[in-house]
C-alpha positions as CSV (number, residue, x, y, z in Angstrom):
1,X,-15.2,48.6,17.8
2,X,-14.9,50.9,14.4
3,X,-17.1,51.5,12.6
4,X,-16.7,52.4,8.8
5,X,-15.6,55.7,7.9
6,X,-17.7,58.4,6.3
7,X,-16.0,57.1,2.5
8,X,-17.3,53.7,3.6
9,X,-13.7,52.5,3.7
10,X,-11.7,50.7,7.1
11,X,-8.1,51.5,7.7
12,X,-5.8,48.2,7.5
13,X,-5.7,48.5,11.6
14,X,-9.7,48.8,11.8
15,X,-10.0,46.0,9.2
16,X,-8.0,43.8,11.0
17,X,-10.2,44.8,14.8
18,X,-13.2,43.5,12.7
19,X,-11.5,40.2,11.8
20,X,-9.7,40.2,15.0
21,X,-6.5,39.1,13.6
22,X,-3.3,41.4,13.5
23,X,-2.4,44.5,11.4
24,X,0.5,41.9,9.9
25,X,-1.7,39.6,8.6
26,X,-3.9,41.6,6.8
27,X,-0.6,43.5,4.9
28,X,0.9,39.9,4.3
29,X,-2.6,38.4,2.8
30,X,-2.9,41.7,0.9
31,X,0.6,42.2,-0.6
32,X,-0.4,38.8,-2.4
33,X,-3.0,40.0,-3.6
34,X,-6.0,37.8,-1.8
35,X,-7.6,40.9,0.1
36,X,-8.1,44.0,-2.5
37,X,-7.6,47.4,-1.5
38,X,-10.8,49.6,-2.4
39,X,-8.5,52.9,-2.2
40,X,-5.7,54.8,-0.7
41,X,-5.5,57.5,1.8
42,X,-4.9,60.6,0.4
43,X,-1.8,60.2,2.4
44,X,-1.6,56.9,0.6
45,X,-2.7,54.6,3.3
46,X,-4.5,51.5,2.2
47,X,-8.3,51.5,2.8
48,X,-10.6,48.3,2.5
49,X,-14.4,47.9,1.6
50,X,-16.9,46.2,4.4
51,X,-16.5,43.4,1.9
52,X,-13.2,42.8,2.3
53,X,-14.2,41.3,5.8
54,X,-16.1,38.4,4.6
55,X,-12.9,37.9,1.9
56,X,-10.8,38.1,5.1
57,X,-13.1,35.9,7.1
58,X,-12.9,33.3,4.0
59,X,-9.1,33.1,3.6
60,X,-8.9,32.8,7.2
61,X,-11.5,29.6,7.1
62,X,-9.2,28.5,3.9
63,X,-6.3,28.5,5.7
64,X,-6.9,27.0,8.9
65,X,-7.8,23.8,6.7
66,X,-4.0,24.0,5.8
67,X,-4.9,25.1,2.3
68,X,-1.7,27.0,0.9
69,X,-1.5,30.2,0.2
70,X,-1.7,29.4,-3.9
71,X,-4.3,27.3,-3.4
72,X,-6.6,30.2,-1.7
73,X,-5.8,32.4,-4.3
74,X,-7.5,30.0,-6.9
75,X,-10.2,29.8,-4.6
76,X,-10.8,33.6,-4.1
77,X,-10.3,33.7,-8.2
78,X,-12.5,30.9,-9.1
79,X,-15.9,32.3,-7.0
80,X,-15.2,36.3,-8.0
81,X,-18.5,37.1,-5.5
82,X,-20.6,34.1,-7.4
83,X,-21.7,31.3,-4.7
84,X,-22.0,28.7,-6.8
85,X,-19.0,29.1,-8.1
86,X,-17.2,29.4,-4.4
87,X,-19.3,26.3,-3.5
88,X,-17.8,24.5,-6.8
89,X,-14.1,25.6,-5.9
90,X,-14.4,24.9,-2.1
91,X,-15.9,21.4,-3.2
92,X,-12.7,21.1,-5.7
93,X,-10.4,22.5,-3.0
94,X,-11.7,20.2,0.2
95,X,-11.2,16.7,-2.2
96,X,-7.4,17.8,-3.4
97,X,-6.9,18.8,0.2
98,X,-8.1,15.8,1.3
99,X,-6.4,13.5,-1.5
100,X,-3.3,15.0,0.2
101,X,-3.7,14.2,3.6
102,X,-4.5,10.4,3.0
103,X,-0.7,9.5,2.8
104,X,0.5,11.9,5.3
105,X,-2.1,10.1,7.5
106,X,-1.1,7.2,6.5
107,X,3.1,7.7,7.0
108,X,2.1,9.1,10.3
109,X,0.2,5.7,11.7
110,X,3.1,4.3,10.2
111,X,5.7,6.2,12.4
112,X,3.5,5.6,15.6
113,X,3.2,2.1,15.0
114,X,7.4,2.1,14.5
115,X,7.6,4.1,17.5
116,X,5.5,1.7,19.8
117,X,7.6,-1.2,18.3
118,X,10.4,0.7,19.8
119,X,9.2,1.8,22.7
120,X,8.0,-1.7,23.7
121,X,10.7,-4.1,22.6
122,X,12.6,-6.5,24.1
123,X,15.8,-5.2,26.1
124,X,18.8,-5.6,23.8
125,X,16.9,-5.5,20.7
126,X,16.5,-1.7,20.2
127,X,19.1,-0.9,17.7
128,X,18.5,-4.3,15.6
129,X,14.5,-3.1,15.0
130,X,15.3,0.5,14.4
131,X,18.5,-0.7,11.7
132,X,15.5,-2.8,10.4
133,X,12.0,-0.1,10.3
134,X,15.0,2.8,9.4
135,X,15.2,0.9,5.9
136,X,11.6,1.2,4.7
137,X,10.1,4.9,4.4
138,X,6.7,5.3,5.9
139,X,4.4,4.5,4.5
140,X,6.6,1.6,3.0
141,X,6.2,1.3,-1.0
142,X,6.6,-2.5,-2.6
143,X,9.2,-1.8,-5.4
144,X,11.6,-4.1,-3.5
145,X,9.1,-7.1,-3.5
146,X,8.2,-6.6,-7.0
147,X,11.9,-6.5,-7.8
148,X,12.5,-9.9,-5.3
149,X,9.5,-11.6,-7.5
150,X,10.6,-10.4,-11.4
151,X,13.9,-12.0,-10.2
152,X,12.4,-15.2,-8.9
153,X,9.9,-16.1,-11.5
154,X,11.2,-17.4,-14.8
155,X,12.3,-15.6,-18.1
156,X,10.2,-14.0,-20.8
157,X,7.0,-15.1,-19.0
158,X,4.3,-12.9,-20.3
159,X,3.6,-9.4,-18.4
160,X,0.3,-10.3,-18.2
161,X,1.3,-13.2,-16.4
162,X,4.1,-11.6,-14.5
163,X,1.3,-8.9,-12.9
164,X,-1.4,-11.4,-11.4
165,X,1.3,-13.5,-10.0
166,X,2.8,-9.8,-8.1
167,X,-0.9,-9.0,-7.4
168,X,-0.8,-12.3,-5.9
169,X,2.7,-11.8,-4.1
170,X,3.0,-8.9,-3.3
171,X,1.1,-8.0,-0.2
172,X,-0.1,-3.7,0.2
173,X,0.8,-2.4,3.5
174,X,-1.6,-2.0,5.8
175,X,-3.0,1.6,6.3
176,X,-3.2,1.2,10.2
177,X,-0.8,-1.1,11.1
178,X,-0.1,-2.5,14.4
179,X,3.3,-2.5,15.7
180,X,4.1,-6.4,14.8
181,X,3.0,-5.5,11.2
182,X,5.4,-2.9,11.1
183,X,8.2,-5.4,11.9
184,X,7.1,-8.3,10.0
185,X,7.4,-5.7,6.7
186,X,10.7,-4.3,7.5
187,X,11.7,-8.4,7.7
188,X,10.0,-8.9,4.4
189,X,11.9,-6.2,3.1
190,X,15.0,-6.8,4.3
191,X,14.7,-10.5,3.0
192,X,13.9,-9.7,-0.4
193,X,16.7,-7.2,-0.8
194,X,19.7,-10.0,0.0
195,X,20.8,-11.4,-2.9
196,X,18.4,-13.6,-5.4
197,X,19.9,-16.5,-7.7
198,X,19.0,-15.1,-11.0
199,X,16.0,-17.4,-12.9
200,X,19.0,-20.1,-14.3
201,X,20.3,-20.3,-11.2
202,X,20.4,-24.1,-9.1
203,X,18.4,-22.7,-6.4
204,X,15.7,-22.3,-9.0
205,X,12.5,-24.7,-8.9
206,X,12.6,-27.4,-11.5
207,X,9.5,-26.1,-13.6
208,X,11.3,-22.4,-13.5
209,X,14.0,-23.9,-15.8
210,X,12.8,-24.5,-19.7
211,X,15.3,-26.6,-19.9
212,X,13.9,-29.3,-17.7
213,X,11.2,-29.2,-20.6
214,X,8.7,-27.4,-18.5
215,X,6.7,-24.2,-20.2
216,X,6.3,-21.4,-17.3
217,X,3.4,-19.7,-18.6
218,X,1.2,-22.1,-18.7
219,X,2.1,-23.4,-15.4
220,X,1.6,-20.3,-13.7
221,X,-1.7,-19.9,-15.8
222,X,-2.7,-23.2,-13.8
223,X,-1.4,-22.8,-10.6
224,X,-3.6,-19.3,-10.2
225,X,-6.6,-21.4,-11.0
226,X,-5.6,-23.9,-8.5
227,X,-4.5,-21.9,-5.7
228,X,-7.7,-20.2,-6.0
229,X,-9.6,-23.1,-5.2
230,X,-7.1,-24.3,-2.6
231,X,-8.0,-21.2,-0.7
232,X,-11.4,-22.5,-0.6
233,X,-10.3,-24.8,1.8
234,X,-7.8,-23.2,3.7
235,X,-10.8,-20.6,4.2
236,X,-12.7,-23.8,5.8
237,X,-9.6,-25.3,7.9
238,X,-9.9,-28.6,6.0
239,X,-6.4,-30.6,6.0
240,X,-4.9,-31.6,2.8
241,X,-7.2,-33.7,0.9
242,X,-7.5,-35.1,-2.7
243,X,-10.4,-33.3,-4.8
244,X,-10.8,-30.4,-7.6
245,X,-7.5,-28.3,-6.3
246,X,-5.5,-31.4,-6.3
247,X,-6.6,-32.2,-9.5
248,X,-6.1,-28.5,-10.9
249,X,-2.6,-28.1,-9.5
250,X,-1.5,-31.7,-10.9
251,X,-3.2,-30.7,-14.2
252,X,-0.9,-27.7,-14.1
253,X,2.4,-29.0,-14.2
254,X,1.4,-31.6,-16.5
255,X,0.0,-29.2,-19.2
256,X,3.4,-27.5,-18.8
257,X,5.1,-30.2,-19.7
258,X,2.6,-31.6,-22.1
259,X,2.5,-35.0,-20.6
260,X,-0.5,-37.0,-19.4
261,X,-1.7,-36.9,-15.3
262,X,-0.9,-40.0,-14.7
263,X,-0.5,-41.8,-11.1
264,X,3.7,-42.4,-12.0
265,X,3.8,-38.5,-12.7
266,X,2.1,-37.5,-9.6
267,X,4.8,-40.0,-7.9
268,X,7.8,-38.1,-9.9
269,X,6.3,-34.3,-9.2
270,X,5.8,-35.0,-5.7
271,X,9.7,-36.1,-5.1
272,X,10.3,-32.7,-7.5
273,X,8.0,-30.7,-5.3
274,X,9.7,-31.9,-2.1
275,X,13.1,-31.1,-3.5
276,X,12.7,-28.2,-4.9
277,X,13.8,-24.9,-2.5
278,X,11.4,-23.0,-0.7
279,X,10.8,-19.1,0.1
280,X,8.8,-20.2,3.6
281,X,10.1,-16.9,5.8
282,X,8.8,-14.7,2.7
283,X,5.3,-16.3,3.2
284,X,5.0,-16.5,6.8
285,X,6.0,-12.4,6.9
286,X,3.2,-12.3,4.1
287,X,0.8,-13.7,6.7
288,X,1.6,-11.4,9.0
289,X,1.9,-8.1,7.4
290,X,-2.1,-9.1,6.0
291,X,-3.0,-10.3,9.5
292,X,-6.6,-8.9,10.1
293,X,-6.3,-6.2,13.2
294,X,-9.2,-8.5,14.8
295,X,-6.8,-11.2,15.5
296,X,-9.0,-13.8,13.0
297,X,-7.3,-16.4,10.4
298,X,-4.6,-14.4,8.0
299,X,-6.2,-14.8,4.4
300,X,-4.5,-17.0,2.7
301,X,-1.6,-16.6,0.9
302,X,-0.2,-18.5,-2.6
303,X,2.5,-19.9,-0.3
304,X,0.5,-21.6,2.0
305,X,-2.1,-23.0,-0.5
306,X,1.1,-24.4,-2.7
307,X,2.1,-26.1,0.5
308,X,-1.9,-27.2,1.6
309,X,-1.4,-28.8,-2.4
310,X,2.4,-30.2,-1.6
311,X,1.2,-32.2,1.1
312,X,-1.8,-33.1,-0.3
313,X,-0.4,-34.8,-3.3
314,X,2.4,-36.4,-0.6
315,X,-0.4,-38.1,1.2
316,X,-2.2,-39.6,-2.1
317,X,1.0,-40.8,-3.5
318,X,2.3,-42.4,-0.2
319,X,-1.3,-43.7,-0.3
320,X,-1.9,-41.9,3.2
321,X,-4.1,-39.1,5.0
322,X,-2.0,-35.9,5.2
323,X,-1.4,-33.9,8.1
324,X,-1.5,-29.7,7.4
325,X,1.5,-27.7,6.8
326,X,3.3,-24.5,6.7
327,X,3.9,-22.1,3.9
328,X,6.0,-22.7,1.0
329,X,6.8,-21.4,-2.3
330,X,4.2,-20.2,-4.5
């Protein structure tokens, strides 16, 4: 190997035989001005210090990290021979790098899980799932859920009210999913992006319609309370039952209405309950976009503790035990 020269100086070729990397990428590294000449030739040739090698070695560490070639030179700037402040910019460097790669991790497990849901479909089915998983990007966002919900809910309701009811609704992909989780979102999405009846429209629940006399917000104030304790339950497989989430959720509608609980207006909100339309495929695709990967209970969802309520307040009114049910409006 080469040793320096008697000025103390390396040639571009016998800087690049100590780094073992090619003549190229020492010239492309130092045309942008990462690797600092020390002098010229007399003949004008470039000549580089012995420290130039560590600089080399570092840029070359820097970049096999995927760091671009911007980001180096802020590096190289930053630490200007002080270790500190190297460590301090590598430290800075390593967390944006990183920041960076969590969604382009993430989009990738995405794509693999949509490729094994390809891969290992049904025969005849192909097209249909990739029409479906082609419509969401990866990793999917939730703007079209938000949207479905903002067009569901009532009018004027108050934004504080409108965002714990989508931080309720709106489930967050996974960041591994498995293959069915991958199809159960591109479902949900496609569901939520048909048409909705705007908030006035007939396939609108009762107590969504101020004209019915009910007041929105401080149902939906109520029913977060109640479905929060209804979760208990759900949580501890116990069937519909009278008790505190009962008594919350009846309390609910009857504050937003301003009339008393009373056993005739449990009667008349359990036929309104029963009547009123239902959004049951958007909760059972909830359940199993938030499956756990270990195959345990779903958590549950606002749909399914509105429907452990529905049937709860059946069964009292009819004067019987209830039997569980499936999901349902929240």
């Amino acid at each position: 190997m080469s040793s320096a020269g008697i000025s103390g100086t390396w040639s571009i070729g016998e800087l690049a035989e100590h780094a073992g990397v090619t003549v190229k990428t020492v010239r492309f590294y130092s045309d942008r001005g990462l690797l600092p000449e020390a002098a010229r030739s007399a003949g004008g040739h470039r000549r580089y210090g012995p420290e130039a090698l560590d600089r080399l070695r570092l840029i070359r560490s820097l970049r096999t990290l995927d760091l671009p070639v911007p980001e180096v030179g802020r590096v190289l700037e930053r630490s200007l021979g002080d270790e500190d402040a190297l460590d301090e910019a590598l430290e800075d460097a390593v967390a944006g790098r990183l920041s960076e790669l969590g969604p382009q991790l993430a989009a990738l497990r995405w794509r693999e899980a949509a490729l094994m849901l390809l891969r290992d479909c049904p025969p005849g089915e192909r097209a249909d799932r990739l029409r479906l998983i082609g419509a969401v990007s990866a990793p999917p966002g939730t703007q079209s859920l938000a949207r479905f919900w903002r067009r569901w809910l009532p009018p004027r309701l108050p934004a504080r009210v409108v965002s714990e009811i989508l931080d309720r609704s709106v489930p967050q992909p996974p960041a591994d999913p498995a293959p069915a989780q991958v199809l159960a979102f591109a479902r949900l999405h496609a569901f939520v992006s048909r048409d909705c009846p705007g908030p006035h429209g007939a396939n609108q629940p009762a107590a969504h319609r101020t004209d019915e006399g009910y007041r929105p917000a401080v149902l939906y104030d109520g029913l977060a309370e109640a479905h929060d304790l209804t979760a208990v339950e759900l949580r501890a497989g116990r069937p519909p039952r009278q008790g505190g989430a009962l008594d919350c959720f009846v309390s609910a509608y009857a504050r937003s209405r301003g009339v008393r609980d009373t056993p005739a207006f449990r009667r008349e909100l359990s036929g309104q309950l029963a009547a009123d339309p239902r959004i049951d495929h958007y909760w059972r695709l909830v359940a199993e976009v938030t499956a756990p990967p270990s195959g345990g209970p779903p958590e549950p969802t606002p749909g399914a503790a509105h429907d452990w309520l529905c049937a709860a307040l059946a069964a009292q009114t009819a004067g019987r035990a209830s039997p569980a049910g499936g999901a349902s409006q929240g």
